[in-house]
N, C-alpha and C positions, 0 to 999 in steps of 0.2 A: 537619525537615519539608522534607520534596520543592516544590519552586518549583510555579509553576503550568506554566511550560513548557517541564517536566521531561525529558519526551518529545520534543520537539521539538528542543532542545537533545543532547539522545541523539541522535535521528538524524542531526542537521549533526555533531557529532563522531565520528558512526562512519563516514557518507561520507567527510567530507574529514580524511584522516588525516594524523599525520606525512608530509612531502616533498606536501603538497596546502595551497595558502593556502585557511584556511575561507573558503568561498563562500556561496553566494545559492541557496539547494534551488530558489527560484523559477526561479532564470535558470540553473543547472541543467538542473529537471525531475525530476522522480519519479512514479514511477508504477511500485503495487505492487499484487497479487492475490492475494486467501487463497480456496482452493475448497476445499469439503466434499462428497463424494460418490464420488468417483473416485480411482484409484489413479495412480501418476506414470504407469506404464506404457502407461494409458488417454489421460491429457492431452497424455502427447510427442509426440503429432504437431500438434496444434492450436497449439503453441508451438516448434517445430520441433527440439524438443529430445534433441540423440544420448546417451541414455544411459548410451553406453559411454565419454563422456567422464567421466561424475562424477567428481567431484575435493573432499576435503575442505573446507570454504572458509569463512570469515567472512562477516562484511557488509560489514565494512572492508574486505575486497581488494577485493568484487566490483569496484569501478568502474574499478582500473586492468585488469583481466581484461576486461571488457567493451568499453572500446576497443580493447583490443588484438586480441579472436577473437570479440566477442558473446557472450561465455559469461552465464547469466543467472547469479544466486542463488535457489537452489531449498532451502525449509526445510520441514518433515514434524514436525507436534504434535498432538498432540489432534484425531488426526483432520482436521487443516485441512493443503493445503497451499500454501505463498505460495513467488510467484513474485517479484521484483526484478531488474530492467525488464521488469515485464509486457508493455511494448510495444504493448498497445492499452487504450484505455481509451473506445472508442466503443460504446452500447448493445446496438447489433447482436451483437458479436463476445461481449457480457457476455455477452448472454441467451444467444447458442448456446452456450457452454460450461455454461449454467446447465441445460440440456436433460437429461432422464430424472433429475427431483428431485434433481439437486445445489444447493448457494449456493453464494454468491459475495459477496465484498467486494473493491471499490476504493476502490482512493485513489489521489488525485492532484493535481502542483501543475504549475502552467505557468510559462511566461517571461511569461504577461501579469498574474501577481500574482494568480491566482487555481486555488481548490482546492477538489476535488471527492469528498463521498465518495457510494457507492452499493452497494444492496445489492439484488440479486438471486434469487430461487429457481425453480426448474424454469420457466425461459425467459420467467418473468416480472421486471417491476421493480419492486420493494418498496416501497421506499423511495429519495429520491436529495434529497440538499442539499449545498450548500455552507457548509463551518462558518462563516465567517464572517456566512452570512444564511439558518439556521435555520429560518426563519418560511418562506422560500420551497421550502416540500416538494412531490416530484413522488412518484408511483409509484402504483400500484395502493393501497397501503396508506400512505400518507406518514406516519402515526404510530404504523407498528409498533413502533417504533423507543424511543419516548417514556420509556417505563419504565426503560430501558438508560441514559439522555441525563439523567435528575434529577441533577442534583450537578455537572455535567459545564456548562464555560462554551465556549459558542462565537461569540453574536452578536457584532458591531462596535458601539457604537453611540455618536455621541460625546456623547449628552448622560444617557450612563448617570451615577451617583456612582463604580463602581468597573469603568471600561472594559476591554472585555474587546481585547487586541491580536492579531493576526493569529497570531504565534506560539503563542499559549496554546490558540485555535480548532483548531491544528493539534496540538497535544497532545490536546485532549479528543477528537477524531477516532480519533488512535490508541489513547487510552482505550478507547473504546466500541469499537474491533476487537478486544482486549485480552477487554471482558467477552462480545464475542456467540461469540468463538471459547474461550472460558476459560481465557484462558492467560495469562501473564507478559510484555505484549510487549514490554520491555524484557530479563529473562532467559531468554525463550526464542525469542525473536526476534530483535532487536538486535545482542544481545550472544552468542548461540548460534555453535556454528558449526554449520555444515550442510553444504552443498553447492554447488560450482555446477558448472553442465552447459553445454557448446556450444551454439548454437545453430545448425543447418544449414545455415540460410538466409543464412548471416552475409554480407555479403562488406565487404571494408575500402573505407574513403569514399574518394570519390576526389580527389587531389592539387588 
């Protein structure tokens, strides 16, 4: 039987790989995008992305790729395709990509200990909560969602019998990406390999 935060524990081990001390995804940062509607060909300029860089790739490389040239991790399934470092995860930029009936899903964790998911379609906001406080839904529709989320534990709370932890909120997160895209997001996600492509606009931080 899979722990409850199965998923989340998948992700810190496919970031921080061999020759990486496991880290803090919070004091990291993650932030990742699945779009349904459009082809890469369509979103490469919106993410600055040269497609004649493509390069076979894991999830596991992306991050030493990423500092090195900005390349993102770019993966294609069931019609959805997710970005890794999305690079923005501010409303505006959701909803324009969401524009001429595409969706969209983020997610995302900060350095300030907190994480965000959001679902978008044709340049509207759906839905948007943070797993950890559930109850607090924004979006046009804040319990589209509800039916997807039965079974799936996200609140905090400390005077629950069997509290739910930070970690596990972020597993049922990736769950529910898992079922609204219908895929495997750990075998066809995670653990896939895919792609990653340059990013254009990259330039290295300075000294």
């Amino acid at each position: 039987m899979q722990s409850r935060t199965y998923l989340y524990d998948l992700l810190v081990s496919t970031i921080f790989t061999e020759g990486l001390d496991e880290g803090d995804l919070w004091m990291l940062g993650f932030n990742a995008l699945w779009i349904k509607g459009a082809d890469l060909d369509t979103l490469a300029p919106a993410f600055h992305l040269d497609l004649a860089t493509r390069t076979p790739c894991y999830l596991s490389e992306i991050l030493d790729h990423h500092l090195d040239d900005g390349s993102r991790w770019v993966a294609e399934v069931n019609g959805w395709i997710g970005i890794v470092p999305a690079l923005f995860d501010d409303d505006a930029s959701l909803l324009s990509v969401t524009q001429g009936g595409r969706q969209a899903l983020s997610f995302s964790m900060n350095i300030h200990g907190r994480e965000y998911f959001k679902y978008a379609r044709d340049g509207r906001m759906i839905a948007s909560f943070e797993p950890n406080w559930p109850d607090r839904r924004f979006g046009d529709d804040p319990h589209a969602l509800d039916q997807l989320m039965e079974g799936l534990r996200f609140q905090i709370a400390d005077d629950d019998v069997d509290p739910v932890e930070a970690d596990e909120g972020v597993s049922s997160a990736l769950a529910l990406i898992g079922w609204i895209t219908e895929t495997d997001i750990a075998t066809d996600w995670l653990q896939a390999r895919h792609s990653r492509i340059s990013d254009r606009s990259w330039h290295p931080p300075m000294p």
